[in-house]
C-alpha positions in Angstrom: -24.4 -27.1 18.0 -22.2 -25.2 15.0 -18.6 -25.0 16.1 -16.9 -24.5 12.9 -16.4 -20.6 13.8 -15.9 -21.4 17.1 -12.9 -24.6 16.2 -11.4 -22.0 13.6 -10.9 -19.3 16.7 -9.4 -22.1 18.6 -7.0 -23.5 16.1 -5.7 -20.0 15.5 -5.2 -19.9 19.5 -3.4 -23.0 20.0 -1.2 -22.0 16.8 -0.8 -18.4 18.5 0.8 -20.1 21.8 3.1 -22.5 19.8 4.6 -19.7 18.1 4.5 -17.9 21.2 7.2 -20.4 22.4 9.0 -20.6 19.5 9.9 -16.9 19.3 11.0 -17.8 23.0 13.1 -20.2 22.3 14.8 -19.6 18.8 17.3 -17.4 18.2 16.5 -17.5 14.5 13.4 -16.1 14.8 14.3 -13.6 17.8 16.6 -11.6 15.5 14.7 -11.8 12.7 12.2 -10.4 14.3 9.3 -12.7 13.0 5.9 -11.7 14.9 4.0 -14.9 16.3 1.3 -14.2 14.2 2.9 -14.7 11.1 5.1 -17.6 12.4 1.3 -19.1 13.6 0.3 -18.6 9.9 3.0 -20.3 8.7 2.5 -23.1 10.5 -1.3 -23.1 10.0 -0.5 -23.0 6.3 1.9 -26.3 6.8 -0.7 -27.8 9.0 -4.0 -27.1 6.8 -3.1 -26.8 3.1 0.7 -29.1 3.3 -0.1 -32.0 5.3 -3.8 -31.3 5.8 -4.0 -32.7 9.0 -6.4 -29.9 10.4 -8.8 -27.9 8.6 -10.4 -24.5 8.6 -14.0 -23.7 7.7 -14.5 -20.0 8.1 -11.1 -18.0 8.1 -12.0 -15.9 4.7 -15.0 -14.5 7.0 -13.2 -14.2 10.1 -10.2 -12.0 8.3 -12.7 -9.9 6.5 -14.3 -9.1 9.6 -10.9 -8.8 11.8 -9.8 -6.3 9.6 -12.7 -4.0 9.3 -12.7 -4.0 13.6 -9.5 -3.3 13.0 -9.8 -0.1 11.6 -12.5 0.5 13.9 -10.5 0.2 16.8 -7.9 2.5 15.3 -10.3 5.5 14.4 -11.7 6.0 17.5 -8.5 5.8 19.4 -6.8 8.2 17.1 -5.7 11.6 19.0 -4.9 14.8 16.1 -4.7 17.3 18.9 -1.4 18.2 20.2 2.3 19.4 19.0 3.1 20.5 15.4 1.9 18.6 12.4 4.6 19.0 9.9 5.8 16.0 10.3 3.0 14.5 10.6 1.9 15.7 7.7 4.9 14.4 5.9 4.5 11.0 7.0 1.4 10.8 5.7 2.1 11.8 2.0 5.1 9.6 2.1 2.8 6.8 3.2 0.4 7.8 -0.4 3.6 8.3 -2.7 5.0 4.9 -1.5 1.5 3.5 -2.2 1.1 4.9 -5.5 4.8 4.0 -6.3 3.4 0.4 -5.7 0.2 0.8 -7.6 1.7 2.1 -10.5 4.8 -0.6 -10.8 1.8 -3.2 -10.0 -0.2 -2.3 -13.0 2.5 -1.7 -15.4 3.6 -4.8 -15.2 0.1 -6.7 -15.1 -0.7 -4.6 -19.0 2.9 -6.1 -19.9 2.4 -9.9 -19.0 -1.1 -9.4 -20.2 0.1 -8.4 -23.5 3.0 -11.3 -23.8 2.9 -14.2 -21.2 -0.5 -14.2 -19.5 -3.2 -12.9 -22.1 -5.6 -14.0 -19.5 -4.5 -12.3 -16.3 -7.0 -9.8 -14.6 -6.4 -6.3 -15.2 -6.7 -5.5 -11.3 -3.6 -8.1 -10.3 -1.1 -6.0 -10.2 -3.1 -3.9 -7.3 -3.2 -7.0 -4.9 0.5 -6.2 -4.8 -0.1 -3.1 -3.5 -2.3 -3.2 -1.5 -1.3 -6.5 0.4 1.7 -4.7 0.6 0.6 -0.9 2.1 -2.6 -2.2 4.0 -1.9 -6.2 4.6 -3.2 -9.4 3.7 -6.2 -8.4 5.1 -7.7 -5.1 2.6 -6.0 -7.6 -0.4 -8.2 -10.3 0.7 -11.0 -7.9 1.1 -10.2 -6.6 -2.4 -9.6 -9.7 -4.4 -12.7 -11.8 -2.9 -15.1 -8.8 -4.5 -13.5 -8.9 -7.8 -14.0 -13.0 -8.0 -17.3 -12.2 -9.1 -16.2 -10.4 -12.0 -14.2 -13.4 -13.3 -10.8 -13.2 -11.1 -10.0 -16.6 -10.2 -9.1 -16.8 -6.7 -8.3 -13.6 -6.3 -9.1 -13.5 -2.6 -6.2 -16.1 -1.9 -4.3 -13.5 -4.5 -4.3 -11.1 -2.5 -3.4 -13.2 1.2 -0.3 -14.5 -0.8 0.9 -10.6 -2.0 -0.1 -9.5 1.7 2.2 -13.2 3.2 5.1 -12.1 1.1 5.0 -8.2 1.9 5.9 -9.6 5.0 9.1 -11.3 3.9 10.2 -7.7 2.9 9.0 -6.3 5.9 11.2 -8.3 8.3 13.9 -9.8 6.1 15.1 -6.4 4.6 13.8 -4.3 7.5 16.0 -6.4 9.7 19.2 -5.7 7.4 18.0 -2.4 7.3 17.7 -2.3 11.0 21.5 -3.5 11.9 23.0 -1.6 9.0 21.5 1.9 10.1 22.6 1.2 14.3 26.4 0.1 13.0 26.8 3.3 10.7 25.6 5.4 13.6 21.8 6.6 12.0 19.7 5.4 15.3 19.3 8.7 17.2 19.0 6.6 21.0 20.9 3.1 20.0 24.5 2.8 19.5 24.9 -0.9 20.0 22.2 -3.6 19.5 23.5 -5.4 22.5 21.9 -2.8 24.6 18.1 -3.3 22.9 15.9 -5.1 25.7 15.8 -8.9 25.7 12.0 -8.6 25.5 12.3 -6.8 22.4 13.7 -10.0 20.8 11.7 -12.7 22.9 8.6 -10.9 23.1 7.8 -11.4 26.7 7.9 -8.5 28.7 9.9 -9.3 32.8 7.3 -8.9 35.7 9.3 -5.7 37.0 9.1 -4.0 33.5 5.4 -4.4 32.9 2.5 -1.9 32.7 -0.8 -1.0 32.7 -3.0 -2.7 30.0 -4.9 1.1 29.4 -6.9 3.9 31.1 -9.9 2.4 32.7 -13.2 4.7 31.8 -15.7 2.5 33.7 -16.6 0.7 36.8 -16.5 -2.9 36.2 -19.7 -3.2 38.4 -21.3 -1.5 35.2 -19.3 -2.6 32.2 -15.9 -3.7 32.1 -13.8 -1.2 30.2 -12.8 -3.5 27.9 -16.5 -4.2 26.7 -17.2 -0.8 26.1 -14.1 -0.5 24.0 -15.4 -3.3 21.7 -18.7 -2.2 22.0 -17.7 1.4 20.5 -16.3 -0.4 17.9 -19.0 -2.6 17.1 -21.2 0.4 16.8 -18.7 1.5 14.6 -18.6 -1.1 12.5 -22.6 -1.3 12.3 -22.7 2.1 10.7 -20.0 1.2 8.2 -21.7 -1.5 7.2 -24.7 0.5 6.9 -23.1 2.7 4.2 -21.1 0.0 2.5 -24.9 -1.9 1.9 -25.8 1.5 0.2 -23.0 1.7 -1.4 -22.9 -1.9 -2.8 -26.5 -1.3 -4.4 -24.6 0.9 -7.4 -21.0 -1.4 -7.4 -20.6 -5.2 -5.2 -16.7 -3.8 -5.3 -17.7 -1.4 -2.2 -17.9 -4.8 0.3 -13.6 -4.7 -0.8 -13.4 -1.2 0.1 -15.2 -1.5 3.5 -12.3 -0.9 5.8 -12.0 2.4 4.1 -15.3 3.3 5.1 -15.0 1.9 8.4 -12.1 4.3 9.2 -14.1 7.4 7.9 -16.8 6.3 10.2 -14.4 5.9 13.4 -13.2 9.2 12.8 -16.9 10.9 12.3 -18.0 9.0 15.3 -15.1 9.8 17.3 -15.2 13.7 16.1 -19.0 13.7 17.3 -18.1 12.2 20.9 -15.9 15.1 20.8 -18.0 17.7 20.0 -21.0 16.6 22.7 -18.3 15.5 25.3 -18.3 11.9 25.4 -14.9 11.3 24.5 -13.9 10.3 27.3 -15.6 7.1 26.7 -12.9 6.1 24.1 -9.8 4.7 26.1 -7.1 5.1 23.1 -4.7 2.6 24.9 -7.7 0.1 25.6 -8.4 0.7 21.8 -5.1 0.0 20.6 -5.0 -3.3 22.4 -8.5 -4.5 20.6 -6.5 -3.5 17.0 -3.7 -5.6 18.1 -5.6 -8.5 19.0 -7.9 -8.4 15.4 -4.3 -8.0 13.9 -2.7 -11.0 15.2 -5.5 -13.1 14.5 -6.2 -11.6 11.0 -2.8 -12.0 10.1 -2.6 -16.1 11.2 -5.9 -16.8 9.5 -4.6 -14.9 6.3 -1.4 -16.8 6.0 -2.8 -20.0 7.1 -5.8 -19.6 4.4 -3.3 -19.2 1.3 -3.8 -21.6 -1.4 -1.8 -23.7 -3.4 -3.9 -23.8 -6.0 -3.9 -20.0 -6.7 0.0 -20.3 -5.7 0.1 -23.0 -9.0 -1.9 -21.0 -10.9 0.0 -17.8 -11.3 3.4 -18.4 -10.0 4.9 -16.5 -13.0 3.2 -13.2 -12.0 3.1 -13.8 -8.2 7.1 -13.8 -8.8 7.7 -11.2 -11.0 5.4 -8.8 -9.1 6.7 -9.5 -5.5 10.1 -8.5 -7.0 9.2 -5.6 -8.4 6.7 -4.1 -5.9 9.6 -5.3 -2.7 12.2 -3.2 -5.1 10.5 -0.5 -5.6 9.4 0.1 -1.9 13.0 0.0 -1.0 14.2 2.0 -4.3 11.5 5.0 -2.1 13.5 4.5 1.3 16.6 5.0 0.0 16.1 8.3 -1.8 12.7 10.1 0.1 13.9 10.2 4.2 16.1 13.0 3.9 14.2 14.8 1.7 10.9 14.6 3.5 11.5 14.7 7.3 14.0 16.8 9.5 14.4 14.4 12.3 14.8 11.0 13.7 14.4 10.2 9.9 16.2 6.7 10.3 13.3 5.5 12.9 10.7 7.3 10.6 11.8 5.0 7.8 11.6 1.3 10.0 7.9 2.8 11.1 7.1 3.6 7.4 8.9 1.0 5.7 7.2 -2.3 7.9 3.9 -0.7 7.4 4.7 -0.3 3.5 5.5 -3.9 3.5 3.4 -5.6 6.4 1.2 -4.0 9.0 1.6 -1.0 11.4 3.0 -3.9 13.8 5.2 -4.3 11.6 6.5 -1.2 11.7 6.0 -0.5 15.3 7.9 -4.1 16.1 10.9 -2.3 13.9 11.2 0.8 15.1 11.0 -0.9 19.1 14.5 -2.3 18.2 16.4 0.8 18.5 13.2 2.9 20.6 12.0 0.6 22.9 10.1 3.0 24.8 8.6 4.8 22.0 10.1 8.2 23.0 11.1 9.7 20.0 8.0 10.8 17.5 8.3 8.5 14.3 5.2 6.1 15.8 3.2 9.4 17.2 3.7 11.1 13.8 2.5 8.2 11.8 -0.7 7.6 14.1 -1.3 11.8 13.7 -0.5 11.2 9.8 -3.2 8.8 9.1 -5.7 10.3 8.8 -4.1 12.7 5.9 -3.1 9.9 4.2 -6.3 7.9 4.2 -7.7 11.1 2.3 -4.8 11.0 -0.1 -5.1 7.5 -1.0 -8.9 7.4 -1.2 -8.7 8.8 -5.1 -6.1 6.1 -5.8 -8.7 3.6 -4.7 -11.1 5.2 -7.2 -8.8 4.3 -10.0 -9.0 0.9 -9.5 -12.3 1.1 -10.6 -11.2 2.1 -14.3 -9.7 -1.3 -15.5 -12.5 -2.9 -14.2 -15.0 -1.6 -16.0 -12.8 -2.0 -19.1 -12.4 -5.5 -18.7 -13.5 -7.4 -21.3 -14.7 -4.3 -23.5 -13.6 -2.3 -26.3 -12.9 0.8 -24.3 -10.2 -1.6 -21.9 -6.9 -0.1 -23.6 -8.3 3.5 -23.4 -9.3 2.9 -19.7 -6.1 0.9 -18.7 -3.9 4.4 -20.1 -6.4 6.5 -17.8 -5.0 4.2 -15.0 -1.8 4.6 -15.8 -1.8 8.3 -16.1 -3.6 8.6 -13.2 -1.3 7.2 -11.2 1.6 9.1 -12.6 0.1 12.1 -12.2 -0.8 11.8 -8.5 3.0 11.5 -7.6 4.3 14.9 -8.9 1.1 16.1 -6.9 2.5 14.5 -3.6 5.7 16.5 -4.6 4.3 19.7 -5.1 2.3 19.0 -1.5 5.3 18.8 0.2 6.7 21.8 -1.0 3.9 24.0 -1.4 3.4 22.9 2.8 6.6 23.4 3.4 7.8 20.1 4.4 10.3 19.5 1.3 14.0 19.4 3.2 16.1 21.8 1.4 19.4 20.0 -0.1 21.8 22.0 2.7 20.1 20.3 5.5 19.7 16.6 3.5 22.8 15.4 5.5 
């Protein structure tokens, strides 16, 4: 009987319910914040790769997958319909700016250390940043594994150590973010952070403030609702993979961009239950519950799987690019919220600014600080804005593809330019969007 896959989910578990308690009990880690799945990590990374007294078999697998179901869960629980997009719409560009801000301070300074301290550094390096910062550990992982094969050493564990420490900047800044804006006055529903809900710090909810897990769309005697919500997404998946397999027959780097396709799938598959009338199939609450569990397990099993190897191996540019991709993100936050959104900009920028760094959780777990109940629109508006900005940032995922296939070549400082000009010229387009849509804030109302 194999039960490597099986000890791996287990371990993760166990870790899960340690940190669980911790966040209960510490005060540290209350204010700070820290999810459990990232204090699990942690400790799974202390456990396995410090002391070594446990051991993982299968975790690069299991975060691949959990992040791909992820995305699947999301798609099809996505609702568009509704109030007014603008900011919406907003959101989402700000989400594609911010991402090619990264991109481009990512791969400037991967050409510059390539050119004076690290001759030998792959040309794609810089992007792990990125991306582990915007989408995760997870999409890094998914992105660096693919490129291994094309001579990046360990650049799977690359990109789980960019994604670990994007959540450093997530919740360390973020929280100093947090208690500056609520002191000076910027949180339109919080006044005083003694009033936030103790369950907002500890994590458990009170038995007299709980809810309903979801909307329940079958009888049990049939199918659980809950099995039909990961069964949607497993059908989901199945396609994805489907196109990814036909995708991968021209370029293996199509197995990193999976999730991408996954979420263009969701979003066909959900538009087609629209269109015959099965929609009301998908339980969007239900659905968000399945993304939360894949997060929290994808998120212990990427910290928990980062190596030390890789982390001795290129220290100097893990350093230097973690400083400069962290400063840049909050360099964006400081000057775009008033210019880009009319209201409740200081709990659009927690939202934005954790998923920029971490995970949606992320910013979700932020923005629950000083809106506990959700009420104002900055989480609604960056659900509704996703999909916009998945189409905006698919072209920036098509330029990773130049300085890979100038790797190694002749044509590599001609192709590494087209990069970089690429990416600069996508962000006066993001500007132009905004205003040609209307959504630019005109300096007499940037107060």
């Amino acid at each position: 009987m194999e039960w490597s896959p099986v000890s791996d989910f287990v371990l993760l578990s166990l870790l899960l319910l340690l940190a669980t308690f911790l966040r209960l009990k510490s005060r540290v880690l209350q204010r700070l914040l820290m999810p459990n799945a990232l204090v699990a990590g942690f400790l799974g990374f202390l456990l396995a790769q410090v002391l070594g007294v446990v051991s993982f078999h299968h975790l690069e697998s299991l975060i691949y997958h959990l992040l791909n179901l992820t995305f699947a869960a999301l798609s099809l629980g996505m609702v568009t319909r509704g109030r007014s997009y603008g900011q919406a719409a907003s959101t989402g560009i700000l989400m594609a700016f911010v991402f090619s801000l990264q991109l481009l301070a990512g791969f400037l300074l991967t050409f510059f250390l390539m050119a004076t301290l690290c001759p030998d550094l792959f040309p794609t390096f810089g992007s792990l940043m990125a991306v582990g910062y915007a989408s995760g550990p997870g999409q890094a992982f998914s992105f660096g594994s693919s490129w291994e094969g094309r001579g990046f050493a360990h650049g799977g564990e690359v990109g789980l150590i960019f994604g670990a420490v994007g959540f450093l900047w997530a919740y360390g800044v973020g929280t100093v973010w947090l208690n500056l804006g609520v002191r000076r006055g910027r949180a339109a529903l919080l006044r005083d952070l003694r009033k936030v809900p103790e369950e907002v710090w500890t994590g458990i909810v009170p038995r007299r403030r709980r809810r309903a897990f979801g909307e329940t769309v079958s009888s049990p005697e049939a199918v659980d609702t809950l099995s039909l919500q990961v069964a949607l997404c497993g059908l989901v998946y199945a396609l994805a993979y489907l196109v990814v397999r036909l995708l991968s027959l021209s370029s293996e780097t199509a197995w990193g961009a999976a999730f991408v396709v996954t979420v263009i799938v969701g979003m066909a598959v959900r538009k087609v239950m629209e269109k015959v009338g099965a929609d009301h199939l998908i339980s969007p609450e239900v659905q968000k519950h399945v993304a939360g569990v894949c997060v929290d397990y994808a998120v212990a099993a990427s910290v928990a799987a980062i190596s030390l190897p890789a982390l001795r191996m290129y220290a100097l540019p893990l350093v230097l690019l973690s400083l400069a991709g962290g400063a840049v993100t909050v360099l964006a936050f400081l000057w775009l919220p008033r210019r880009v959104w009319r209201n409740y900009r200081f709990e659009r920028t927690l939202v934005t600014y954790g998923t920029l760094t971490g995970t949606m959780d992320s910013g979700i777990a932020l923005c629950r600080v000083v809106d506990p109940e959700l009420s104002t629109p900055a989480v609604e508006d960056y659900v509704r804005g996703m999909p916009l900005m998945f189409l905006l940032i698919l072209p920036l995922y098509g330029l990773l593809l130049l300085p890979l296939s100038g790797y190694g070549s002749g044509e590599a400082p001609l192709l590494y330019s087209l990069t970089l000009v690429g990416l600069l010229l996508s962000l006066p387009l993001f500007l132009l969007m905004w205003r040609r849509m209307g959504l630019w804030v005109p300096r007499r109302s940037q107060r």
